[in-house]
C-alpha positions in Angstrom: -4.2 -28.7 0.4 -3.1 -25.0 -0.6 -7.0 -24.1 -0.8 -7.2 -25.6 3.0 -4.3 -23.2 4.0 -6.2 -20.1 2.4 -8.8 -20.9 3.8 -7.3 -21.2 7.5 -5.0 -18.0 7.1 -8.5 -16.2 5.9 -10.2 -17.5 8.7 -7.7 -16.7 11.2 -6.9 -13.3 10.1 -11.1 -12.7 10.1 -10.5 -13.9 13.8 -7.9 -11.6 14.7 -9.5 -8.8 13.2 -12.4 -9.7 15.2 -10.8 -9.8 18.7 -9.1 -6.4 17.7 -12.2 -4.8 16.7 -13.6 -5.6 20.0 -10.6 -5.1 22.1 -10.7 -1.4 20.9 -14.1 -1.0 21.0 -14.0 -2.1 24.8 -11.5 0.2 25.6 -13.0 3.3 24.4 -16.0 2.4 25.5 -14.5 2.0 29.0 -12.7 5.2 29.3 -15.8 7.1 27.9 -17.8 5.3 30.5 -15.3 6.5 33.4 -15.2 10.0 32.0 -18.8 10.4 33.3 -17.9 8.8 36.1 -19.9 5.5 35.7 -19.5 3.3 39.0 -19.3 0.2 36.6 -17.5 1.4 33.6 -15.5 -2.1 34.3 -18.6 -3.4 32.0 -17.5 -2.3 28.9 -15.4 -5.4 28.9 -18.2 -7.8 28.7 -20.3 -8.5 25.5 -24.2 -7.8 26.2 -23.4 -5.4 29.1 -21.2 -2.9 27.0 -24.9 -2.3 25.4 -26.1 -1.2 29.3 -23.2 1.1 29.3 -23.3 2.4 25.9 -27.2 3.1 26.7 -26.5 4.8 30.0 -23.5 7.7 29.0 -25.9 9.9 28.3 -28.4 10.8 31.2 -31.2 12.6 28.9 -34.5 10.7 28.4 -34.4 7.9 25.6 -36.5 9.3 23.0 -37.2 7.2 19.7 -38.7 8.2 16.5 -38.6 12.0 17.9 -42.4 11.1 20.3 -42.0 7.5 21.8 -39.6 8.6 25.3 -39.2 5.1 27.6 -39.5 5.7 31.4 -35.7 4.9 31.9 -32.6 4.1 29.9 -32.5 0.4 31.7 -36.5 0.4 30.1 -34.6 0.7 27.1 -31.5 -1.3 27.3 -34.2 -4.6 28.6 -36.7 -3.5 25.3 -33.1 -3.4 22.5 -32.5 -6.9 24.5 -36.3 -8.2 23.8 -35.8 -7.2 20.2 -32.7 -8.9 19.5 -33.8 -12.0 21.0 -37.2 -12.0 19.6 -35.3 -11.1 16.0 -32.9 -13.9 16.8 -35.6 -16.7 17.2 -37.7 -15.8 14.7 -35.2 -16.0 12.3 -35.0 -19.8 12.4 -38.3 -20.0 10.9 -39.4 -19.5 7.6 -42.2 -18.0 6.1 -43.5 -15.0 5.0 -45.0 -13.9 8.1 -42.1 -14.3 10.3 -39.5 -13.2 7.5 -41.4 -9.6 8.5 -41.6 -9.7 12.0 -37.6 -10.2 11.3 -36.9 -7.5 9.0 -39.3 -5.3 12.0 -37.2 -6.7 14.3 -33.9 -5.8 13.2 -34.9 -2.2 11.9 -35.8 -1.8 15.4 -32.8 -2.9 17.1 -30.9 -0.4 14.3 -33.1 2.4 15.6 -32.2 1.9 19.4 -28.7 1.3 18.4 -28.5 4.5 16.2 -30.1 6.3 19.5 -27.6 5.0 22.0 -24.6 6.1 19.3 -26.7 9.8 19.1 -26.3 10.3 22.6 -22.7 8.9 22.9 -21.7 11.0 20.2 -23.6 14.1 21.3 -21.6 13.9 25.0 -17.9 13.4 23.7 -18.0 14.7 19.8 -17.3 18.2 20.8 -18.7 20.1 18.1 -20.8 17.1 16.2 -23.8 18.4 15.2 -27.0 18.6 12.8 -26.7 16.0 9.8 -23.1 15.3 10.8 -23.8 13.2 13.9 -26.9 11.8 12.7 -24.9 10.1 9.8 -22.4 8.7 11.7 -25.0 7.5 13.9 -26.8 5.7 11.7 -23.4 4.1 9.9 -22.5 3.4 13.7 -25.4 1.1 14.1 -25.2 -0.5 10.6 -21.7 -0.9 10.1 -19.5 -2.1 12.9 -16.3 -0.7 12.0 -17.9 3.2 11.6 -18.8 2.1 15.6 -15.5 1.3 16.4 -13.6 3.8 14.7 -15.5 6.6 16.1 -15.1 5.4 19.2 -11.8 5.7 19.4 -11.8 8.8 17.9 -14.2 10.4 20.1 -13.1 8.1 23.6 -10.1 10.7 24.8 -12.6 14.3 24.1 -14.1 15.5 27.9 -17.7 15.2 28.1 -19.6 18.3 27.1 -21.9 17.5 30.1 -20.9 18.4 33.5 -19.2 15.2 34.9 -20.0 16.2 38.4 -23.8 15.3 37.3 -22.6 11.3 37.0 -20.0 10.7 40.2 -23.2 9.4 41.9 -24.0 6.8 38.8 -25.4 3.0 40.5 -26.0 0.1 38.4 -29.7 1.0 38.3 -28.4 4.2 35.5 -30.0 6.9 38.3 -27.7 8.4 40.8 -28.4 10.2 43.8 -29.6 12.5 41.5 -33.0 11.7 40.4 -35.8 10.7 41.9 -37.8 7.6 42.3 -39.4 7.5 38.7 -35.8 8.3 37.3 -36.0 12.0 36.3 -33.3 13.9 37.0 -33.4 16.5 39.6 -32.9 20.4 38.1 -33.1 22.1 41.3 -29.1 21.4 41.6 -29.4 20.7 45.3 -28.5 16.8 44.6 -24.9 16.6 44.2 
């Protein structure tokens, strides 16, 4: 019977630490998301969008592997979403083959992640450059916690881009801004 309670009190506490994790990763998330005046910062609050919103703080292209750049940030948030999925279904089976295509999966979810925490960081780090922010970066996307406490380290600083650039933000990641292929508009006569 005591190994029962352990086990509950382990479990709960595990829970608890969970809901926290994610309460505080919400909020900052959130108040970076309204600090570059994102229409829908509300989204931070809800599981698979906070990914959309993490994706779309930063307004630069979304550049992988330092030559692959995806027409949009939305291209990219729908490609990190085929990834996981894929990764998540093709981890039910085994064999060699798809044991791979799994590992390939999940390296490539960790390298969009470790992009959209590159750009997040860039914008409200103040400072963080070089091999600084590309560690934490990387620990962002592998460990959750790094993520989280960075976060809320970072979620308070001003954006070192020009807010005014995202009070026009839509659901679609392009203000009024940019034009129709999603590139954003240098000539400053958009705002």
């Amino acid at each position: 019977m005591k190994m029962f309670r352990m086990i509950f009190l382990v479990m709960i506490a595990a829970a608890c630490i969970a809901v926290l994790m994610y309460v505080l990763y919400s909020y900052s998330l959130y108040k970076m998301a309204v600090a570059v005046g994102m229409e829908n910062a509300w989204l931070a609050w809800i599981p698979l969008a906070q990914i959309w919103v993490l994706c779309n703080l930063s307004k630069e292209d979304f550049t992988i592997l330092g030559s692959v750049t995806l027409p949009s940030r939305d291209t990219a948030f729908i490609v990190y979403l085929v990834i996981s999925i894929v990764g998540g279904i093709i981890s039910r089976f085994d064999s060699v083959l798809f044991n791979l295509i799994y590992l390939l999966c999940v390296i490539a979810a960790i390298v969009f992640q470790w992009r959209m925490y590159y750009d997040a960081y860039k914008i409200f780090g103040n400072g963080i450059e070089g091999s600084s922010l590309m560690a934490l970066s990387i620990f962002s996307a592998v460990i959750s916690i790094v993520a989280v406490i960075a976060m809320l380290m970072y979620h308070n600083n001003t954006p070192e881009l020009n807010a005014s650039e995202y009070n026009t933000y839509s659901m679609d990641g392009y203000g009024d801004n940019h034009n129709s292929y999603g590139n954003y508009n240098n000539d400053n006569n958009g705002f």
